[in-house]
C-alpha positions in Angstrom: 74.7 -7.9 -4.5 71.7 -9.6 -3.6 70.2 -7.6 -0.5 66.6 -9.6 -0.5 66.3 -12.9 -1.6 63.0 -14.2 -3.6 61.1 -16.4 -1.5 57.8 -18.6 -2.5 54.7 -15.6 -1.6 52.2 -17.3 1.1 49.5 -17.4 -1.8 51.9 -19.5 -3.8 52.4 -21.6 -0.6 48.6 -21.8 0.3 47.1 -23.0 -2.9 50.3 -25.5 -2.9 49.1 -27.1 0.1 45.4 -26.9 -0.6 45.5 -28.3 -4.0 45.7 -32.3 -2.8 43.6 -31.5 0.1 40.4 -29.8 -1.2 38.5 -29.7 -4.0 39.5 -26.9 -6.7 37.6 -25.0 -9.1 39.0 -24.5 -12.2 39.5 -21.0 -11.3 41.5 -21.9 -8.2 43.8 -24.3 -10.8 44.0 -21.2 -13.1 45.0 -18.8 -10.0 47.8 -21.5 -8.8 49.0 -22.1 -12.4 49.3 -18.8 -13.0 51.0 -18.3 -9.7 53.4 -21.0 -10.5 54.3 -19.3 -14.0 54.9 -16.3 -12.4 57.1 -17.7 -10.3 59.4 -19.3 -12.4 59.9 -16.2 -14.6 61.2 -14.6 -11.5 63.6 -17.0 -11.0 64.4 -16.6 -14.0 65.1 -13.1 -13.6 67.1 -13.5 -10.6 69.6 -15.4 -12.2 70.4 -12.4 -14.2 70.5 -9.8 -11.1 73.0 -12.6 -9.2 75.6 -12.1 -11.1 75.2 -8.2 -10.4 78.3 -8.5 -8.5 78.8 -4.8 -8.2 78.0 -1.6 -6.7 74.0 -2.0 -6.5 71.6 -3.6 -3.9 69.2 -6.2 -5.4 65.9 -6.8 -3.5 63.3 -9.0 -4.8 59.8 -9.3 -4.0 58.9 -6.5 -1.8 55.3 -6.2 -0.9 54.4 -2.7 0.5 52.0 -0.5 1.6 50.6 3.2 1.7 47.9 3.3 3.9 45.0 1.0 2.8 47.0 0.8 -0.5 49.1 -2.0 -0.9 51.4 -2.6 -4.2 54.1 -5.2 -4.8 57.7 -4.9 -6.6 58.6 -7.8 -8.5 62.4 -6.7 -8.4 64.6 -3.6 -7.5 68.0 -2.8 -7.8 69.3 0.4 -6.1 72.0 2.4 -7.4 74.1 5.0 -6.7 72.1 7.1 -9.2 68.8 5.8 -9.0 66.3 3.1 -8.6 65.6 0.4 -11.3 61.9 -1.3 -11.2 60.7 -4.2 -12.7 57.7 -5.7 -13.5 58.3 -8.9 -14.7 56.1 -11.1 -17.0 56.1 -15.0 -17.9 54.1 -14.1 -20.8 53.9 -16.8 -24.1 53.1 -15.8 -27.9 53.1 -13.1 -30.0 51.0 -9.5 -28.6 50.5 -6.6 -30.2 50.8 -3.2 -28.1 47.8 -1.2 -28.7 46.2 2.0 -27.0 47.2 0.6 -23.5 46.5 -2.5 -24.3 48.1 -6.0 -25.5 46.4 -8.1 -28.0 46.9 -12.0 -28.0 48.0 -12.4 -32.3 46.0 -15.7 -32.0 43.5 -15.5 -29.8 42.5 -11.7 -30.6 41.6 -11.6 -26.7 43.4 -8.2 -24.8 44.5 -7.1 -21.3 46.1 -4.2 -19.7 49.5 -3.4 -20.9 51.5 -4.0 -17.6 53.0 -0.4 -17.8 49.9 0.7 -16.9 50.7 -1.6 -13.6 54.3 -0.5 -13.5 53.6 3.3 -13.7 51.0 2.8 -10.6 53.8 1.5 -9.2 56.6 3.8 -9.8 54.0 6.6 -8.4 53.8 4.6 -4.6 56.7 3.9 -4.6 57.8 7.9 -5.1 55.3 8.9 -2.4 56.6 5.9 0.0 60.3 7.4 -0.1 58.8 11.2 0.1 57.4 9.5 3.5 60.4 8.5 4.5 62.5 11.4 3.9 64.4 9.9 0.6 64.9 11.0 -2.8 66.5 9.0 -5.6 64.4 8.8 -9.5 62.9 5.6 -10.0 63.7 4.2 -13.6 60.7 1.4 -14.4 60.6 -1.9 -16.9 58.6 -4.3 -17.6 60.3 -7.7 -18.1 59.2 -9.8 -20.6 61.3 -12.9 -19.2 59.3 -15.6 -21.5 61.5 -16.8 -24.4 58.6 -17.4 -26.6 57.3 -14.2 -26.3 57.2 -11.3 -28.5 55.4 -7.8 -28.7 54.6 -6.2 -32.2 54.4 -2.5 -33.1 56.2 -1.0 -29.8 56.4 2.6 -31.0 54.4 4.0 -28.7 55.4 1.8 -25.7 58.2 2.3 -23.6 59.6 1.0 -20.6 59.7 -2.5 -21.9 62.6 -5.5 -22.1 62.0 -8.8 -23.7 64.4 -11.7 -23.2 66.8 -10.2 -26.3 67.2 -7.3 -24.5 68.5 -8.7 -21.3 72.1 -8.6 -21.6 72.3 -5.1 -23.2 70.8 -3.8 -20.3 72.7 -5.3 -18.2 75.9 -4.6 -19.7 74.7 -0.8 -19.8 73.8 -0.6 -16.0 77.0 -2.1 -14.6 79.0 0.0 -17.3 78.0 3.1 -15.2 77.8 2.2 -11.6 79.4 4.5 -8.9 80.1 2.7 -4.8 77.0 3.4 -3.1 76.9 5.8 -0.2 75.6 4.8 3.2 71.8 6.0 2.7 71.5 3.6 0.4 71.9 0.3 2.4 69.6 2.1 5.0 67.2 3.0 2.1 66.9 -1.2 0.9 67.1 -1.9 5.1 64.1 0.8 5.3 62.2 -1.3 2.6 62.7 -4.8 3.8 61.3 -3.5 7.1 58.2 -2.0 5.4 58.3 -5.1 3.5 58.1 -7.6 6.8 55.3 -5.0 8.3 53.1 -6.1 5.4 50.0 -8.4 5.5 50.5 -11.4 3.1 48.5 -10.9 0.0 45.7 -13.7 -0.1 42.9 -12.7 -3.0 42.5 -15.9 -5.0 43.1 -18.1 -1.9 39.8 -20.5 -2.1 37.9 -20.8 1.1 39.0 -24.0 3.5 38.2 -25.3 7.0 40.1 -27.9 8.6 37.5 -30.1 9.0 37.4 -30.4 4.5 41.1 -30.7 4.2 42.6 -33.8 3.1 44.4 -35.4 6.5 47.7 -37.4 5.4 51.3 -37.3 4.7 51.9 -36.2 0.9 55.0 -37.0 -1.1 57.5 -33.9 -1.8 58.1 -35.4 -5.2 55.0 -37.0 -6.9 52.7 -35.3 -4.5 51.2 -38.7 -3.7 49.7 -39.4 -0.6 52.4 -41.9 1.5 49.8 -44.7 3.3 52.6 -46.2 5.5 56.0 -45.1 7.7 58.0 -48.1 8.7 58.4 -47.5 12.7 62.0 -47.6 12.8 63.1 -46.2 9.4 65.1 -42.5 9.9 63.4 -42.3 6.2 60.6 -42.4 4.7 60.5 -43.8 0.5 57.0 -42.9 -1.4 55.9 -46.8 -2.6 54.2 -44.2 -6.1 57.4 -42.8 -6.9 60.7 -44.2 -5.3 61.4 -40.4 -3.8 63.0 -40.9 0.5 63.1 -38.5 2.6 64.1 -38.3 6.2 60.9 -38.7 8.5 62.0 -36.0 10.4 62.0 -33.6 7.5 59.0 -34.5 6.3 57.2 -33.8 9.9 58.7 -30.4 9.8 57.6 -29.7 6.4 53.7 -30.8 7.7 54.2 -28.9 10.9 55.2 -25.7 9.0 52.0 -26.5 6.3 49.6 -26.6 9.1 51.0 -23.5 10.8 50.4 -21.6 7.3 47.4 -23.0 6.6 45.7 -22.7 10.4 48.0 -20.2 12.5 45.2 -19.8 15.0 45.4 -22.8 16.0 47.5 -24.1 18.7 50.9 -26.3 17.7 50.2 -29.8 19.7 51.5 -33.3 19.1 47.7 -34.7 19.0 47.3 -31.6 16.2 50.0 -32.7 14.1 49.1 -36.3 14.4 45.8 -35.7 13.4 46.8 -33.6 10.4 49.4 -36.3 9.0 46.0 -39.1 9.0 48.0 -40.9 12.1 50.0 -42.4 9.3 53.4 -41.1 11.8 54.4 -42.1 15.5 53.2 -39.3 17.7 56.4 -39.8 19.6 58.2 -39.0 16.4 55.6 -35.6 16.0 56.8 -35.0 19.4 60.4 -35.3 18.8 60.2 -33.0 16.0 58.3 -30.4 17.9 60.5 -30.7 20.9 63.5 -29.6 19.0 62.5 -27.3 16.3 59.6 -25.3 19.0 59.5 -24.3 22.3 56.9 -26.0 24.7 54.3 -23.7 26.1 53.3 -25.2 29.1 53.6 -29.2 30.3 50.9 -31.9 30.9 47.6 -32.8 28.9 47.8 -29.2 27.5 51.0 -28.6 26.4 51.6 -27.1 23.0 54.6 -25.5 21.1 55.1 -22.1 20.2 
């Protein structure tokens, strides 16, 4: 079963709202392409370990930390026997495994083999559950999830499942799994704890102020920036595109955009206003915030909390 969903990672969220309102260097398009990628292999991936409808605990995307040394898990599933990591890669083309490293076939260029990655995080992950007084082996892969991709002479690399694989292992895990005892629900509780007492993981995030950002309402579907809101209309329809969308939906998707991009800042109607380019009502801001947030104090300095 699934125990931890997979949720967008605030870096993937950041440099989704920054990108129509600042400027980006082409290394800030190549960090949120490659963030986007990423993602979408793990979603892939997920839709193998959801139909896990067995005796194991699924928990995606766990970011976690020992000490000043912070690591994140891709994908674990919990057994009765033992834990299963994944690393999982959205990799294209053909590689070659060499010495620890992967060769590109075409382009000659290389990169550290991610079991390097994966071993590093096997060993934290050991010495995170030694911490916590719990012992089960950890069992590592690396997940090749791209359908395009393929890895030559393998010989000396283990550890590693391309999209051919998938069902096999699959097949093999669920073939042997036992019921779980209790210390293993409070082992993936223990995890998604540690998980939650992490700081988001922000290197690659380009530098903003508010006063550089963009201001305006932008489309969910075209990502267009919408110049008008008829004053009576419960919805909104982007004049680029054709996509609606309920104003008040839309509000709550800029409020929750501004809170991730400036969470020191305090939650006002005037704020929100402001951040939309005064293209919405601020009686329709204030709506929004009135029943989604709770209101802080009353009068010229109210805000919403």
């Amino acid at each position: 079963m699934i125990y931890k969903k997979r949720v967008k990672s605030d870096k993937l969220l950041m440099l989704e709202h920054l990108k129509n309102r600042i400027n980006f260097s082409q290394e800030s398009c190549s960090e949120y392409q490659n963030q986007v990628k990423g993602y979408q292999g793990e979603c892939y991936f997920d839709t193998l370990t959801a139909r896990l409808n067995c005796n194991c605990l699924v928990l995606n995307d766990l970011p976690l930390a020992i000490g000043s040394t912070e690591f994140q898990i891709d994908a674990l599933i919990i057994t009765a026997q033992e834990i299963l990591l994944y690393e999982i890669k959205n990799y294209g083309g053909e590689y070659t495994y060499n010495d620890g490293f992967l060769i590109s076939n075409l382009s000659g260029n290389s990169f550290h083999s991610p079991t390097e990655r994966i071993n590093r995080h096997t060993s934290l992950l050991q010495s995170l559950l030694e911490i916590h007084q719990m012992k089960l082996p950890i069992k590592p892969f690396v997940a090749f999830v791209h359908p395009e991709f393929m890895l030559y002479d393998v010989k000396n690399i283990q550890k590693t499942l391309v999209r051919a694989t998938f069902p096999k292992h699959f097949r093999n895990l669920t073939a042997r799994l036992e019921p779980l005892p209790s210390k293993h629900f409070l082992l993936a509780k223990t995890l998604c704890e540690l998980t939650a007492q992490t700081k988001p993981y922000l290197n690659g995030v380009p530098e903003y102020n508010y006063e550089k950002c963009k201001k305006g309402i932008i489309c969910l579907a075209c990502e267009q920036f919408i110049s008008e809101i008829e004053p009576r209309s419960k919805f909104c329809t982007c004049k680029a595109c054709g996509h609606t969308e309920q104003v008040s939906t839309l509000i709550s998707r800029h409020v929750l955009e501004y809170k991730r991009l400036f969470p020191d800042k305090k939650l006002t109607t005037s704020a929100i206003y402001d951040w939309c380019g005064g293209v919405c009502a601020a009686r329709r801001i204030r709506s929004v915030l009135q029943k989604d947030y709770t209101t802080a104090s009353t009068g010229k300095g109210s805000y919403y909390i």
